[in-house]
N, C-alpha and C positions, 0 to 999 in steps of 0.2 A: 483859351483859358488853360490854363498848366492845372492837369489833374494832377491832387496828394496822393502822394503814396501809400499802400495801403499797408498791414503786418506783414500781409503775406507778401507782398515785393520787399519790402524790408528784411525779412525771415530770409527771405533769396540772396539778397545783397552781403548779408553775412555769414551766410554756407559758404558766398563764392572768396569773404576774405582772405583765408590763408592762400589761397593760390594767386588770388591776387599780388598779396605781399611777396608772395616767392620770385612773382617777376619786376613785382619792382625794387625788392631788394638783389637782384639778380645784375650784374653788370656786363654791359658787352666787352669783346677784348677790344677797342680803345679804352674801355675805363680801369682796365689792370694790367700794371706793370711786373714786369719779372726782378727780382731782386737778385743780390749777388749769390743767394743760399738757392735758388731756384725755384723760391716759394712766390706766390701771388702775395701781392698786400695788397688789401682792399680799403679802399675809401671808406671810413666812417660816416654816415650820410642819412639822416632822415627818410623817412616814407613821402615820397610824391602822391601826384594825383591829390588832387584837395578835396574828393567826395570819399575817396577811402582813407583820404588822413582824417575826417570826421566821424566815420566810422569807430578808425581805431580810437580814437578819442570820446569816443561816448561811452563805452562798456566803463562801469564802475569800477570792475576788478581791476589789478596793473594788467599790462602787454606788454610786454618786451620781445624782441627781436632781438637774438646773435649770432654771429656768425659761425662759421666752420670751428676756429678755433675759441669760442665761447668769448667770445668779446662782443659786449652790447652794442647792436649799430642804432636801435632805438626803443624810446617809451612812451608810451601813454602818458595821459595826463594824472589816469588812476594810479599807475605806477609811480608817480611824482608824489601824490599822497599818501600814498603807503608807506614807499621808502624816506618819505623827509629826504628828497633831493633833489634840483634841476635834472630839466633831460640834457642840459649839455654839462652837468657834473659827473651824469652816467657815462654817455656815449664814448666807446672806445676802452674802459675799462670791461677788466676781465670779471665776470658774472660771480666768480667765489671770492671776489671781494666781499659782496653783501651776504655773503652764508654763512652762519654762524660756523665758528671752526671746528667744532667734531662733528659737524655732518659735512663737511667738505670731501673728505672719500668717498663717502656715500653720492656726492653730485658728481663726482669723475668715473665713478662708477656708469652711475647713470647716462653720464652725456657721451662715454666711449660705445653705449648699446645703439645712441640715434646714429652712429654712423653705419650703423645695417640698418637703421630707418625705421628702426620700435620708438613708438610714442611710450608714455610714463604718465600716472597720476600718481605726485608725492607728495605726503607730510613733510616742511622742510622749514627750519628759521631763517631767517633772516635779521638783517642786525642793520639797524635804522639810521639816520646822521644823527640824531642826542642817542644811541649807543644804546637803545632799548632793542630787547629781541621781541621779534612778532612772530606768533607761527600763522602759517600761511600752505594753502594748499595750491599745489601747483601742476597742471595741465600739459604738459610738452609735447609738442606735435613737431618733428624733425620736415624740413622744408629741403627742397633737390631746387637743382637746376633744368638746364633746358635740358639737359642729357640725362636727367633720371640721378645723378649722383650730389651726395649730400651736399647739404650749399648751406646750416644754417639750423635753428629752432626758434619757433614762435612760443613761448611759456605766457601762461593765462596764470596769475595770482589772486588768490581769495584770503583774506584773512581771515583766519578760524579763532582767533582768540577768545570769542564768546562762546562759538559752539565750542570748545573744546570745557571752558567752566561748568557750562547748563550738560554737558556730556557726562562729566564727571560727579556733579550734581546728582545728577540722575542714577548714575551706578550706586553712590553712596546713600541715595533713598533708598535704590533697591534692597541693599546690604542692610539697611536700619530694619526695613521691613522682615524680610528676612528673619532679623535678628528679634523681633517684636514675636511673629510669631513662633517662635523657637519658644521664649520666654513663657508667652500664653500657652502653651504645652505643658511647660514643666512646674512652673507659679505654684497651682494646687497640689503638684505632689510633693511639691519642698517647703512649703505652708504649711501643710494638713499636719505631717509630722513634727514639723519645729515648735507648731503650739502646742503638741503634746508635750512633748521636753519640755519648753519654756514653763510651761503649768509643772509639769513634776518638781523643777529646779525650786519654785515659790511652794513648793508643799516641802521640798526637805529643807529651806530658808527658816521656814516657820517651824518644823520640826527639831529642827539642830539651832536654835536662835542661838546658842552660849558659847557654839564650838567657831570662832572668829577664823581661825586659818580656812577653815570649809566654809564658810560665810563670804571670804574673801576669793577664793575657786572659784565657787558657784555664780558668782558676781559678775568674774572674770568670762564662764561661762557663756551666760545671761546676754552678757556683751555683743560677742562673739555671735550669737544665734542671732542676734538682732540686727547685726551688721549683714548678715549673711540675707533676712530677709529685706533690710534696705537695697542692699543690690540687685536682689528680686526687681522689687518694686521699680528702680530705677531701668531695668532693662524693658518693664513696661512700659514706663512712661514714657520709650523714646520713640515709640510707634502711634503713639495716643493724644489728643489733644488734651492739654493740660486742665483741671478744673480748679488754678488758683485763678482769683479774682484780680483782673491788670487794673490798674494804679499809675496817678502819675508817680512817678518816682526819682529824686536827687539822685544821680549816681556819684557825686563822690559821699554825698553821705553812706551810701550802702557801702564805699568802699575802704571810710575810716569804720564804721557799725563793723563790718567783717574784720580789718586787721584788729582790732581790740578783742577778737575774742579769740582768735590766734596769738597776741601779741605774746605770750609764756613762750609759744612753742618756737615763735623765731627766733626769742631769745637764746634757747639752750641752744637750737642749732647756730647760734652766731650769725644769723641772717638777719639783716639791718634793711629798713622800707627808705623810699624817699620820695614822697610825694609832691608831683605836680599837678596840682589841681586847680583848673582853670575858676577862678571865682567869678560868679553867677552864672553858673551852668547852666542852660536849660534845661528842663525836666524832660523824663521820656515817660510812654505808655508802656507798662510793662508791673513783673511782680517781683518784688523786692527779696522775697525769701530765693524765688529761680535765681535772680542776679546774684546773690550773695555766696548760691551754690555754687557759680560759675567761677566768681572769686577764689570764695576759697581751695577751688580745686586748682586753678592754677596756679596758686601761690604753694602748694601741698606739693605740685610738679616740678617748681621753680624752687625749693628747699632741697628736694633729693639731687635735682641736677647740679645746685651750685657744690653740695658736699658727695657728690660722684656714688650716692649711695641704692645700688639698683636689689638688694637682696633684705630680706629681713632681720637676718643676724647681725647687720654688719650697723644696725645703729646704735649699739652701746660698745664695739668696737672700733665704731670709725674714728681716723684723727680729722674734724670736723673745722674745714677751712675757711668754711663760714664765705660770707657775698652781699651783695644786694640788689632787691629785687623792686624796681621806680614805677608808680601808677602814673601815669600821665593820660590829663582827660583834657577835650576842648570841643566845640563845635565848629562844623565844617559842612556847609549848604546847609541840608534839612537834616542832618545826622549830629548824636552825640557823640566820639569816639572817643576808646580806651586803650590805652596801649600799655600790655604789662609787659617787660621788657628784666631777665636776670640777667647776672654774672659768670652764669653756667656754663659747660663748653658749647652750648647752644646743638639744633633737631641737626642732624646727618639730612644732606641733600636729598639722598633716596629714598630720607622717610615721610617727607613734608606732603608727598601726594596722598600717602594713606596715616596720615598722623589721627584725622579725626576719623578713622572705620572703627566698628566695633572689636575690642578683642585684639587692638592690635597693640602690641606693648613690646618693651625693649629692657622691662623688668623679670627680673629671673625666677622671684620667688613671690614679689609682694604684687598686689595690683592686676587686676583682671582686662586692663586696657579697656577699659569702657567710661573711665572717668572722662576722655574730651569729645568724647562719643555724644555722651546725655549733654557739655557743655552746649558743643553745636545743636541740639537739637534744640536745645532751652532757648538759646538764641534767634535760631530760626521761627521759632513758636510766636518769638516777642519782635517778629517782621525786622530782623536784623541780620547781618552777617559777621563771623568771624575766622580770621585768617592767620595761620602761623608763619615765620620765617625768621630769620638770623638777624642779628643785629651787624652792623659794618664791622663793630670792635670787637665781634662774638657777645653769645648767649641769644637766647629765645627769645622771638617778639611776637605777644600776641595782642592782634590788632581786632577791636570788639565796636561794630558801629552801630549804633541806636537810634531809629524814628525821633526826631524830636515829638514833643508831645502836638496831639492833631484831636477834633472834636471828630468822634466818628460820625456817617452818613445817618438816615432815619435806617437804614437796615443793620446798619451797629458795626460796619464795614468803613474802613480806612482805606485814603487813598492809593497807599503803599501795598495793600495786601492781594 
């Protein structure tokens, strides 16, 4: 009776792979010819042995094999799914073909160090057959021949494209946190004295009732301190779980409710709405006043950017170009989505990784860069994601997905969270 193999002969069988591979990628001199330049050309040629061609074919990750001069003699079948290609569409092509091309120095770099026989573990993209780029982590272990001299690299690929989101995720919790408790530091000593003022300003209000120029200061004041402790508040709120009450809620209703009470100020700025709104939208769980915040800050962002205006002085001097700035909502699987999309010159590539951190801002005078800081956070809160990026024809897209609405569980927990 044929005993199964057990992990640990298994375990065995795949320690012994790469040497395996080195000799059967390895060819004797009848299998290579001298060319007129005095170089070897080697056969292009699949991995024999049909228990280590199963082998190589089971690891989920890609496998590739190339030769001396980085030309693929073979792949996995994981390598087939990752890159969207046959293995006889690879074989024989040179390996920075599929490298995305500014890291392509960076792989000649690397592949001229396996000819002294250093392995490599790189971060590196790759660029697919429908022309998407994946990142991917990649393994290389440089393979010899029978003589000890380089013959070749076996590269082990992983696709990071999730851990690299939940990575990033993760720094940007940190950084909220962070930022949260910063805030609870300071909260009560920039409170404690603004309601003092705030109460002075209403005893000289009521004292000066006649004098209207000082009435209208003080007002202007008033304002001002209030705003100062709204942004308090809000650098609270982005570490804390929110205490409005969720609701089903129409999103495009909340998102004609918001433009109408903007609607003056898009006016003066020459900024024109165009709304696509998918009629009978599904409702989401979530709270109507948070969504409407999130609106309207974007549309606040998408106003300075279409009329190029990053400083405070410059809005009763700008010549104001004016734009438009299109809501478009629809459902897709179990999500509502929103895409607010301007006119503007649309986010700089290098900012789009830290567009939603705390504080980070590319305004000079006006804006604390925490306004898409509290969006994301509002969002997340309401078990959703939101995502910025360029549109094809330029200007900013931001992409807002939402739960469609779900009964929660007896523990008051949905199945999303």
């Amino acid at each position: 009776m044929k005993v199964k193999p057990t992990y640990e002969d298994l375990g065995r069988e795949i320690k012994t792979l790469p040497g395996r591979l080195k000799r059967l990628s390895s060819l004797d001199n009848n299998q290579q010819n001298e060319n007129p330049d005095g170089q070897h050309d080697r056969d292009i040629r699949p991995i024999g042995d049909e228990k280590y061609r199963r082998l190589f074919n089971a690891t989920l990750d890609g496998l590739l094999m190339l030769d001396s001069a980085g030309r693929i003699i073979d792949v996995s079948r994981g390598t087939e799914k990752l890159y969207g290609y046959n293995a006889s569409e690879m074989r024989g092509r040179c390996m920075e073909e599929f490298i995305a091309p500014s890291l392509i120095p960076r792989f000649r770099e690397i592949f001229s160090n396996f000819r002294e026989l250093k392995s490599a573990d790189e971060e590196i993209q790759i660029i697919r057959s429908d022309n998407t780029v994946v990142d991917v982590w990649c393994k290389c272990t440089p393979l010899t021949d029978s003589r000890g001299n380089f013959d070749g690299v076996l590269i082990n690929d992983r696709e990071i494209t999730r851990i690299k989101i939940l990575r990033e995720q993760l720094i940007r919790s940190e950084r909220l946190a962070a930022t949260g408790q910063l805030a609870a530091s300071v909260a009560h000593e920039i409170n404690s004295p603004l309601q003092g003022v705030i109460g002075l300003i209403e005893v000289m209000k009521n004292t000066h009732a006649n004098d209207v120029k000082l009435l209208r200061n003080l007002t202007l004041l008033e304002g001002a301190f209030d705003s100062i402790r709204s942004t308090v508040r809000n650098l609270l709120d982005l570490n804390r779980p929110g205490k409005q009450v969720l609701q089903t809620v129409n999103v495009n209703r909340v998102i004609e409710s918001t433009l109408a009470l903007v609607r003056s100020n898009l006016k003066k700025n020459r900024v024109v709405t165009d709304l696509q709104l998918s009629p009978g939208l599904p409702g989401v769980v979530a709270t109507p006043q948070q969504i409407s915040q999130v609106i309207m800050n974007l549309i606040n962002n998408a106003v300075e950017s279409i009329n190029g205006i990053s400083r405070s002085d410059e809005w009763e001097t700008a010549d104001l170009k004016g734009g438009r700035v299109t809501f478009k909502t629809y459902p897709r699987d179990k999500w509502v989505v929103m895409e607010v999309t301007d006119t503007g010159p649309g986010i700089p590539e290098e900012d789009l990784p830290q567009i939603f951190d705390p504080f980070f801002t590319r305004k000079k005078k006006i804006g604390m860069g925490v306004g898409l800081s509290i969006c994301h956070g509002i969002i997340e809160q309401n078990r959703g994601t939101i995502v910025a990026g360029n549109a094809p024809d330029g200007g900013a897209v931001f992409t807002i997905e939402l739960p469609l609405f779900e009964k929660p569980n007896n523990n008051g927990e949905y199945s999303g969270s």
